[in-house]
C-alpha positions, 0 to 999 in steps of 0.5 A: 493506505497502510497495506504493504500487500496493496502497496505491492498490488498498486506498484506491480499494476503500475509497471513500477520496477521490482528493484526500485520496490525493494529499494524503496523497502530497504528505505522503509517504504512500504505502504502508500502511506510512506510513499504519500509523505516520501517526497513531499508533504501531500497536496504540497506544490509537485516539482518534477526536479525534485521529484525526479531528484528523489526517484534518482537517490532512492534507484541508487543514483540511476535514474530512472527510464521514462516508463518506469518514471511515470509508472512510480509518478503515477502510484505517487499521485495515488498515493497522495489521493488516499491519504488526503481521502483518508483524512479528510474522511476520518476528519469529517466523518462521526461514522464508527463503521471499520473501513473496507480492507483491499483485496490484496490485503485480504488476500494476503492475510488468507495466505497467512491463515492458510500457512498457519492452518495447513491441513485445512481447506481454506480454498473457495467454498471453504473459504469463510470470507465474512467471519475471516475478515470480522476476526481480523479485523478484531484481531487487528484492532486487538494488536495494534496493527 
């Protein structure tokens, strides 16, 4: 929900333009999370002229191609459903067990470690998956981020 990497991963699954990513960046939205709220509140009334309003202003007051439309459409709709999940789940549950990080945010923090480590080998077997992900998620508790 508030990984930029996944954000990235979702939107470039999706066919979202490269352009219409940056130009939702420069406008600080950069994680699914942003985007729930961008438009609408989420499981607020969907309304395709606004929807299709906002798409417009945030490609620069272009609009957008039917392909792309249903592409931002659809990570949109992600969007919505993991925060909604998100919440409801951090509501109800009495669980203190850390939630499962995407792939694309592991991933992207292991390149992160790589550039701070070069000379390592921090490439399949020398890849420490388990201890990697328990130190930070520990450093991120720590952090704040």
């Amino acid at each position: 929900m508030d990984s930029e990497a996944h954000f990235s991963a979702r939107a470039s699954d999706y066919g979202v333009p490269a352009e219409f990513m940056r130009n939702l960046a420069r406008n600080g939205i950069t994680t699914l999370g942003h985007l729930a709220f961008a438009v609408f509140r989420p499981g607020a009334e969907f309304e395709e002229a606004a929807f299709d309003r906002w798409v417009t202003e945030a490609n620069g007051g272009v609009p957008l191609a039917m392909g792309p439309a249903a592409a931002i459409r659809r990570l949109h709709f992600e969007a919505e459903i993991v925060i909604t999940s998100s919440v409801r789940s951090s509501v109800e549950s009495t669980d203190a067990a850390p939630k499962p990080v995407p792939i694309a945010e592991k991933n992207a923090r292991m390149d992160q470690i790589r550039a701070r480590l070069q000379g390592l080998n921090i490439h399949g077997a020398g890849e420490p998956l388990c201890l990697t992900s328990a130190v930070l998620s520990l450093n991120q508790e720590h952090s704040g981020t």
